[in-house]
C-alpha positions in Angstrom: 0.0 0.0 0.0 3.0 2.2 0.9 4.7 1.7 -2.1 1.7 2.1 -4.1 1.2 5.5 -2.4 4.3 6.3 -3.3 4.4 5.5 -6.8 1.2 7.9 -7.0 2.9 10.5 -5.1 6.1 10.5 -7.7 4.0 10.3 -11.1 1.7 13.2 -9.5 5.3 15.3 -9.2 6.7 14.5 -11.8 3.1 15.9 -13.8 3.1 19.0 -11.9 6.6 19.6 -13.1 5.5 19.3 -16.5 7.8 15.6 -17.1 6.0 12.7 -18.6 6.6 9.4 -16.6 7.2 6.3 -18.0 6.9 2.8 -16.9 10.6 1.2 -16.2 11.4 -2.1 -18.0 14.8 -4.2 -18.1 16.3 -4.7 -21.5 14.2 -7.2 -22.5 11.1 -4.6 -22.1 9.5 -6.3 -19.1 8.0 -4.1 -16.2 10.4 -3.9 -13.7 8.5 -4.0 -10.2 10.8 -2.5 -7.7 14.4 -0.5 -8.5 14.7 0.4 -5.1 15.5 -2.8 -3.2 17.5 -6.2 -4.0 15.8 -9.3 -3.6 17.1 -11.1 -0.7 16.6 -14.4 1.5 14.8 -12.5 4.7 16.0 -8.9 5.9 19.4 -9.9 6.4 20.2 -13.0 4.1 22.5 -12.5 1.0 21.2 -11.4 -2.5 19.8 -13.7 -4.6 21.0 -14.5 -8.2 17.5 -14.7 -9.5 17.2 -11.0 -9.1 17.4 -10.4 -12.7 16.9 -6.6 -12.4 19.7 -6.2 -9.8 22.1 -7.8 -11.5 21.7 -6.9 -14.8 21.8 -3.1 -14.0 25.0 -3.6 -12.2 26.0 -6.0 -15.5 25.4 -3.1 -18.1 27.1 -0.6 -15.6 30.2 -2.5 -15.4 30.2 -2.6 -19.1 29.6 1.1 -20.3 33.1 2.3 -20.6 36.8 0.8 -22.1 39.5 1.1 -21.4 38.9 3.2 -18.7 37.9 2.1 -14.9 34.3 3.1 -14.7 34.8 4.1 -11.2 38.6 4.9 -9.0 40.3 5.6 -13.0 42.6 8.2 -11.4 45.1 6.2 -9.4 48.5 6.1 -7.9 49.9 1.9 -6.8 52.3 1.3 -4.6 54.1 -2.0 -2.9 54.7 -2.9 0.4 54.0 -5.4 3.6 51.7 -6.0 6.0 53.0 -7.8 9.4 50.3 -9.4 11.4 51.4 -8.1 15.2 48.1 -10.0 17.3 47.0 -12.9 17.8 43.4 -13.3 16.6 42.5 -16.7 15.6 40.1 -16.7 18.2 38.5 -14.9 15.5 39.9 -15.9 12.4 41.4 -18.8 10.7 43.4 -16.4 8.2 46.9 -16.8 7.6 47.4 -13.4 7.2 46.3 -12.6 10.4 49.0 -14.8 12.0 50.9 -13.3 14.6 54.6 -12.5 13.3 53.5 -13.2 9.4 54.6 -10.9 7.4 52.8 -10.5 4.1 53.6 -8.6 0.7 50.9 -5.7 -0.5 49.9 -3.9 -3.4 47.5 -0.5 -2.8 45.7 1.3 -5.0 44.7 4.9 -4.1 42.5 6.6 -6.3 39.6 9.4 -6.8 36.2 7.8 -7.4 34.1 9.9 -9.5 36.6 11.6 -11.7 38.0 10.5 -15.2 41.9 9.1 -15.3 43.3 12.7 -16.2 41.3 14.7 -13.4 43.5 16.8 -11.1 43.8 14.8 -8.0 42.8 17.6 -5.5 38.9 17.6 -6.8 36.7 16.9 -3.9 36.0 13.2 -4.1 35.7 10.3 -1.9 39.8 8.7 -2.0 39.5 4.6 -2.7 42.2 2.5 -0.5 42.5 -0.7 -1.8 45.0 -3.5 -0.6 45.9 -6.5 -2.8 47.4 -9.0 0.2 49.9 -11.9 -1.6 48.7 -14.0 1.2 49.6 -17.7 2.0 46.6 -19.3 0.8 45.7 -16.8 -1.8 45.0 -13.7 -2.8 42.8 -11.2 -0.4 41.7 -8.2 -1.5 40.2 -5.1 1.1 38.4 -2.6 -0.9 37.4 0.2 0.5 37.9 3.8 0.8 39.2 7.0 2.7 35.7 7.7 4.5 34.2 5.2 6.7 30.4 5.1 4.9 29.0 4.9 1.6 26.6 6.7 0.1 23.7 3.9 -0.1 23.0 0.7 1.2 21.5 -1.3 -1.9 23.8 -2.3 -4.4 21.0 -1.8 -6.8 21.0 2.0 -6.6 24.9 2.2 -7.3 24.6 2.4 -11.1 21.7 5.1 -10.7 24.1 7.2 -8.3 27.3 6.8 -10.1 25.2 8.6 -13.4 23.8 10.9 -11.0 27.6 12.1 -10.4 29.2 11.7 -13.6 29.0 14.4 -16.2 25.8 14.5 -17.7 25.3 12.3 -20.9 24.0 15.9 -22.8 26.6 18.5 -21.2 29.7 16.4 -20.7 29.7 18.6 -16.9 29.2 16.9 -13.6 26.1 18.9 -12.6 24.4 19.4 -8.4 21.3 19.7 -10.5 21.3 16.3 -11.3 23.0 14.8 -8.4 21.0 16.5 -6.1 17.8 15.6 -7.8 19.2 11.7 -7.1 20.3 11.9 -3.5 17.0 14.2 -2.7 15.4 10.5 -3.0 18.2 8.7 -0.9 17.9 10.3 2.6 20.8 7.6 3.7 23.1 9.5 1.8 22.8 12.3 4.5 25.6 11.1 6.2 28.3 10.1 3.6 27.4 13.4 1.6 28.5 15.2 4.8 31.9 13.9 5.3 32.6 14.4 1.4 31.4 17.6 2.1 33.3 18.3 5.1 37.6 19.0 4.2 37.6 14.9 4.6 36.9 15.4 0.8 39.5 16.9 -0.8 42.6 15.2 1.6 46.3 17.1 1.6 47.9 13.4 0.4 48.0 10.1 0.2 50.2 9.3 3.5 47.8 11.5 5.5 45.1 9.6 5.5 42.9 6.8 6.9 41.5 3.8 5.0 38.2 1.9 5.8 36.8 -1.4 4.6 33.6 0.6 5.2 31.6 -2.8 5.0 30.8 -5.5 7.5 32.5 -8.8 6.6 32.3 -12.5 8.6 35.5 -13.4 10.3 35.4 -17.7 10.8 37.6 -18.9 13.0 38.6 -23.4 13.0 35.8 -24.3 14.5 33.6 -22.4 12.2 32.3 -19.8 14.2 31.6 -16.5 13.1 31.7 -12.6 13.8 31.0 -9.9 12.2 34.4 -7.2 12.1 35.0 -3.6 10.3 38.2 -3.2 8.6 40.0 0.6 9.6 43.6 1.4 8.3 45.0 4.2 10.7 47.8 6.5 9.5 50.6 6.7 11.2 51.5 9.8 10.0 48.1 11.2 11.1 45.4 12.5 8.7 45.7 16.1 7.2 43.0 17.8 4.9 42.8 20.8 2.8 40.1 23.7 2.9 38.9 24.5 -0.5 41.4 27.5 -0.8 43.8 25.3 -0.3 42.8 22.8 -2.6 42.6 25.3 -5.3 46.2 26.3 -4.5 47.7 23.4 -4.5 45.4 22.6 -8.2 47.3 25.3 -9.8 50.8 24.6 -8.1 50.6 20.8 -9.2 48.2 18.7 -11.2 49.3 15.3 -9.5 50.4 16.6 -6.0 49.4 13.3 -4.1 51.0 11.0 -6.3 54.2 13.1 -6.3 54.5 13.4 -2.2 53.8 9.2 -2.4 56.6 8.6 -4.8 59.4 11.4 -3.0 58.8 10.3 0.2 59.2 6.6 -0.6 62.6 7.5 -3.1 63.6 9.3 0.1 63.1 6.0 2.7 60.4 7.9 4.5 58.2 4.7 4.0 54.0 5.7 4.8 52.8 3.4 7.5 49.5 2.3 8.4 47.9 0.1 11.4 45.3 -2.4 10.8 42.5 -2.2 13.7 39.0 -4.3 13.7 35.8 -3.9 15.2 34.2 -7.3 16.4 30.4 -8.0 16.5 29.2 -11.2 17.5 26.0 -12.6 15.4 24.0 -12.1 18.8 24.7 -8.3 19.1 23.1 -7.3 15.3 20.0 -6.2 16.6 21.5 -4.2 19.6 21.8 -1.2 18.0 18.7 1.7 16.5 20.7 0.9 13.2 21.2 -2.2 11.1 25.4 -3.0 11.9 25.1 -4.2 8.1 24.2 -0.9 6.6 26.8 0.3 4.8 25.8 3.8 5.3 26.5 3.5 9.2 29.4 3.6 11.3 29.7 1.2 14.4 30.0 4.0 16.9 31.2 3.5 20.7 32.4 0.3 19.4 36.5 -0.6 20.9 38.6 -1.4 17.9 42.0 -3.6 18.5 45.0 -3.6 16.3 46.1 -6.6 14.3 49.2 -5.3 12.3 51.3 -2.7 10.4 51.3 -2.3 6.8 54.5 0.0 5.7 54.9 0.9 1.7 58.3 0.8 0.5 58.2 0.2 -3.5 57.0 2.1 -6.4 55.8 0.7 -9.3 58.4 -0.1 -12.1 55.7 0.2 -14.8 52.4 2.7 -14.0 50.3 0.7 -16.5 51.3 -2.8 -15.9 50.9 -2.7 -12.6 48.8 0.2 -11.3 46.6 0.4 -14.0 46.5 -3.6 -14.5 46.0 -4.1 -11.1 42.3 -5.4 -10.6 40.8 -5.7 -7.1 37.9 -7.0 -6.3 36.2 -7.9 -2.8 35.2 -11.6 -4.5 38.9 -12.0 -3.8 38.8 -13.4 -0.2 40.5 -16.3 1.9 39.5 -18.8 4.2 38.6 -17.6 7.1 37.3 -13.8 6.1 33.9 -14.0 4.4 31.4 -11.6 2.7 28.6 -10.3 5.1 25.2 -10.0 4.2 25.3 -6.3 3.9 23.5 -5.3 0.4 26.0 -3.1 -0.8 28.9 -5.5 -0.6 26.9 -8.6 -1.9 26.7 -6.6 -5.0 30.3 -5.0 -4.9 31.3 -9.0 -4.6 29.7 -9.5 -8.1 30.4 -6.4 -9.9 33.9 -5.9 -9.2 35.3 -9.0 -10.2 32.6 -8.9 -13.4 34.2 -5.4 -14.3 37.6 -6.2 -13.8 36.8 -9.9 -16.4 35.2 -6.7 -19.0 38.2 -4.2 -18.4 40.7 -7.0 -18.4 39.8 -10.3 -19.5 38.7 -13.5 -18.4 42.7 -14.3 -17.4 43.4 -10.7 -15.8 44.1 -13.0 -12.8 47.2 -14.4 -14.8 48.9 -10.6 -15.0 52.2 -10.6 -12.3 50.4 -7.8 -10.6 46.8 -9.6 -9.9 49.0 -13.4 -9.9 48.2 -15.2 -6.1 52.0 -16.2 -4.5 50.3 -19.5 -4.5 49.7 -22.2 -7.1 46.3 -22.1 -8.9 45.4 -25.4 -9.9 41.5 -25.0 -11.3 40.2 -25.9 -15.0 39.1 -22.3 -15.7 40.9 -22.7 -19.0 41.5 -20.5 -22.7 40.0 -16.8 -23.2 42.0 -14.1 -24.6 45.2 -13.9 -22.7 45.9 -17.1 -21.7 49.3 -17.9 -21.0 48.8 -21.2 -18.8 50.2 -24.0 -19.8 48.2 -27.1 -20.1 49.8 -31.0 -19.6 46.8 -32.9 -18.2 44.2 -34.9 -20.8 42.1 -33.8 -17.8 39.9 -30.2 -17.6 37.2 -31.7 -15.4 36.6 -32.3 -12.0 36.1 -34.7 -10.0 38.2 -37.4 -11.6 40.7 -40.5 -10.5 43.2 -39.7 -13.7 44.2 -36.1 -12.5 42.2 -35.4 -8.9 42.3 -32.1 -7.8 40.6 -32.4 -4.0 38.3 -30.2 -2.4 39.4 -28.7 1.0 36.3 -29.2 3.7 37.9 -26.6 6.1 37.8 -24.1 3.5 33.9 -24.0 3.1 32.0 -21.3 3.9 30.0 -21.0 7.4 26.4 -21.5 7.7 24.3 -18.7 8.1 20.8 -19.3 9.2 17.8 -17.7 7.4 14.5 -15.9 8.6 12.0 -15.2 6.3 10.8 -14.8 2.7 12.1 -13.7 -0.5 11.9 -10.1 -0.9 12.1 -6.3 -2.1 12.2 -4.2 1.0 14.2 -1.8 2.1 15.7 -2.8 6.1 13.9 -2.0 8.9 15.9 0.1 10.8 16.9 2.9 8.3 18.6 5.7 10.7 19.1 7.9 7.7 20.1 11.4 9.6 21.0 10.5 13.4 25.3 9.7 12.6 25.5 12.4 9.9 24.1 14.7 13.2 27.0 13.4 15.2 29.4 13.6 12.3 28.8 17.2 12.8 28.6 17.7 16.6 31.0 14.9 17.4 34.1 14.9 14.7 33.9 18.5 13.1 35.6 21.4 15.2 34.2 25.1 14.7 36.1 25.5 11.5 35.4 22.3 10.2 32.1 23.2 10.1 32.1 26.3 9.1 34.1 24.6 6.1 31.4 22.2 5.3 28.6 24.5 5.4 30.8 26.4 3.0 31.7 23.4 0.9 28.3 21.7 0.8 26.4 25.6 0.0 28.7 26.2 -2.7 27.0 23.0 -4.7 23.9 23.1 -3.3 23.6 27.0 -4.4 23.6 26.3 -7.4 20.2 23.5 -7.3 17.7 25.2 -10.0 14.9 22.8 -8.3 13.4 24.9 -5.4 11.8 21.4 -3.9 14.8 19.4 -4.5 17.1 22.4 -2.5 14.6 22.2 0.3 14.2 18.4 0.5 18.0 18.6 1.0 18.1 21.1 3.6 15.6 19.4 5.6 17.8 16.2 5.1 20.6 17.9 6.7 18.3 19.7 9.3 16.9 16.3 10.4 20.5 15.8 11.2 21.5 18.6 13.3 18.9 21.9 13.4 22.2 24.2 13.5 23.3 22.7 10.8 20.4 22.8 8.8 19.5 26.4 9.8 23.1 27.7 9.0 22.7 25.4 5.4 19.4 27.2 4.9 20.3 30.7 5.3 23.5 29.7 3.2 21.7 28.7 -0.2 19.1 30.9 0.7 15.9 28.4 1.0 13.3 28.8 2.9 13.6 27.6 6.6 9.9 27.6 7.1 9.5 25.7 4.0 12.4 23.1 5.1 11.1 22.7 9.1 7.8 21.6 7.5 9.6 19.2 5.0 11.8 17.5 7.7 8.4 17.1 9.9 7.6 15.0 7.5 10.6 12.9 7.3 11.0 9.1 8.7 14.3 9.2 11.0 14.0 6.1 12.4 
């Protein structure tokens, strides 16, 4: 019934603003009946691969630009090592979490949004993405300067990346149009602040934190399971830039970051990060007013513990062979760290490692760069690129000629299921309460000055009068100061924006 009022509301809108609506269909013209939500095994089970409309979207995303990265193009790679200082496996069964093991690394910095040539001082979300050589493979963390995302549903990513790339007419990244998107994704509230905020546009590379931003299982040998957060800290501290001096340093330097990466390391002065996790046990998921699995939420008052250093001492001989061959991709996992059923990642899981097959072909895994330290003994065989080398009659399996046996440790743990199969969005939604505390809790005086500054400079420019003041209120719903001192900055109507965010769901 909700939905269906809903649907009304939108078409009604979308008349009074003179804009015809039409009906949504997949490629193959059917109706589609909900873009909103994946289809999923109960409220927290994974994704399900019948979920045609899901996983075709994020299909054709993957596939709408070559050579070129779709997403994180601009990048900078560097090598390194990560030494596991704790003893966890209480926790996890991982080798690379083994006290005293010391593992090689490859990381990928990069802007998100922008195109491969962009100056790297553009306000954008930084990716930080670690390739670990481990022991028993290949385990790749994926994530990103900032702790959240902007939504939750995998099946939105394709509509949001559009909404931030340059317009298909203009060629010019446009607030009108971006706007217009996150006006309908009040979840966004709290990423859009911290991009906002001078966490956007960082001074470097070294000064910086990295999150795995997503929930992921940790399975110890006995086969039990929690639920941990993935946060790189920098030793070096973390250091931002205000817009001024963002601009400077744009017209001083084009690649600033990469160059203060690649002196420091010719120099010896080798970057180093800790690894810390938050732990959640299974039990403790529903102790919170927010889903722990929400990828738009922090796990706040939570103790972290540190697990190991990571210190990067190598530059790349060759940018393209390996930094811009490099392919991660958070299917790339090892025993003993599994996917969580978070919606965002159980899509990230397929798309990534079905862009980086389009980008790079079916045997980008073969490249030195993306090649496990391990042997890979599977019968994935031919493709473009092949350079295997094939002795066995045998490309089957199971068989008594050539057996190649399974390993019953290595399977996945059980997760038990409630529910039905379905297209709703999570119960507990939370969409302004951290952004509030974002701004209270981790912005000084002049930090939010800045983002107030930052965020009014974009938002200014929003033609739509409704789509300004549903923002506002978003940001109002989060903190009043900070929506009043928004308002009055873009000039909307406060009146019009206190009734808006009465309106508003914030639980």
């Amino acid at each position: 019934m909700m939905r269906t009022k809903l649907t009304t509301l939108v078409a009604s809108m979308a008349i009074a603003f003179g804009v015809q609506a039409q009906t949504l269909t997949r490629d193959n013209g059917a109706v589609v009946g909900d873009n909103q939500n994946s289809y999923t095994a109960g409220e927290n089970g994974g994704v399900l691969l019948q979920d045609v409309q899901t996983i075709q979207k994020l299909q054709r995303f993957a596939r709408e630009r070559i050579p070129e990265r779709v997403v994180h193009a601009r990048g900078t790679g560097v090598h390194g090592e990560f030494v596991a200082s704790a003893d966890i496996s209480d926790l996890s069964k991982a080798a690379v979490f083994k006290k005293g093991e010391t593992t090689p690394v490859f990381v990928r910095f990069s802007t998100v949004i922008h195109s491969k040539g962009s100056p790297e001082t553009l306000r954008d979300p930084r990716g930080f993405a670690t390739k670990f050589y481990t022991s028993e493979g290949n385990w790749d963390l994926v994530g990103n300067n900032l702790p959240v995302f902007f939504i939750r549903d995998a099946i939105k990513f394709p509509d949001m990346v559009h909404s931030l790339k340059p317009s298909p007419v203009t060629n010019q990244q446009d607030p009108n149009r971006f706007f217009d998107f996150f006006s309908h994704v009040p979840e966004a509230t709290h990423m859009l602040s911290w991009v906002y905020s001078d966490y956007g546009t960082p001074a470097n590379l070294r000064e910086t934190d990295g999150w795995g931003v997503h929930a992921y299982k940790l399975v110890d040998d006995n086969g039990d399971v929690v639920y941990a957060k993935f946060h790189w800290k920098s030793q070096q501290g973390v250091r931002n830039f205000t817009a001024e001096e963002a601009s400077a340093m744009q017209a001083k330097d084009f690649s600033h970051a990469t160059h203060d990466m690649y002196d420091n390391i010719a120099k010896g002065n080798y970057p180093k990060w800790d690894l810390y996790i938050k732990v959640l046990k299974p039990s403790q998921l529903n102790d919170f007013d927010y889903n722990p699995l929400d990828a738009t939420k922090m796990w706040v008052n939570i103790p972290e513990q540190k697990v190991g250093t990571m210190t990067l001492n190598r530059t790349p001989d060759n940018f393209f062979q390996e930094t811009e061959q490099s392919a991660f991709a958070p299917a790339n996992i090892v025993p003993g760290i599994e996917p969580s059923e978070d919606r965002l990642l159980q899509g990230r899981v397929f798309s990534y490692a079905d862009t980086q097959m389009y980008r790079l072909g079916a045997n980008h895994m073969s490249l030195p760069i993306n090649r496990p330290r391990v042997a890979v003994s599977n019968w994935n065989q031919d493709g473009a690129g092949n350079i295997g080398h094939q002795t066995s009659d045998v490309n089957y399996q199971p068989s008594r000629l050539d057996p190649r046996t399974e390993v019953e440790s290595a399977q996945w743990a059980e997760t038990p299921l409630v529910g039905t199969y379905q297209q709703k969005a999570i119960s507990k939604k939370q969409p302004f309460a951290q952004a509030g505390w974002f701004y209270r809790e981790v912005l000084d005086d002049a930090g939010r000055t800045n983002l107030i500054e930052n965020l009014s400079g974009d938002l200014g420019k929003v033609k739509n009068a409704e789509t300004k003041h549903i923002m506002v209120a978003h940001f109002y719903k989060a903190d009043k100061e900070y929506g009043e001192r928004l308002a009055k900055a873009v000039n909307a109507d406060l009146k019009k924006v206190k009734a808006i965010a009465a309106k508003l769901n914030d639980a």
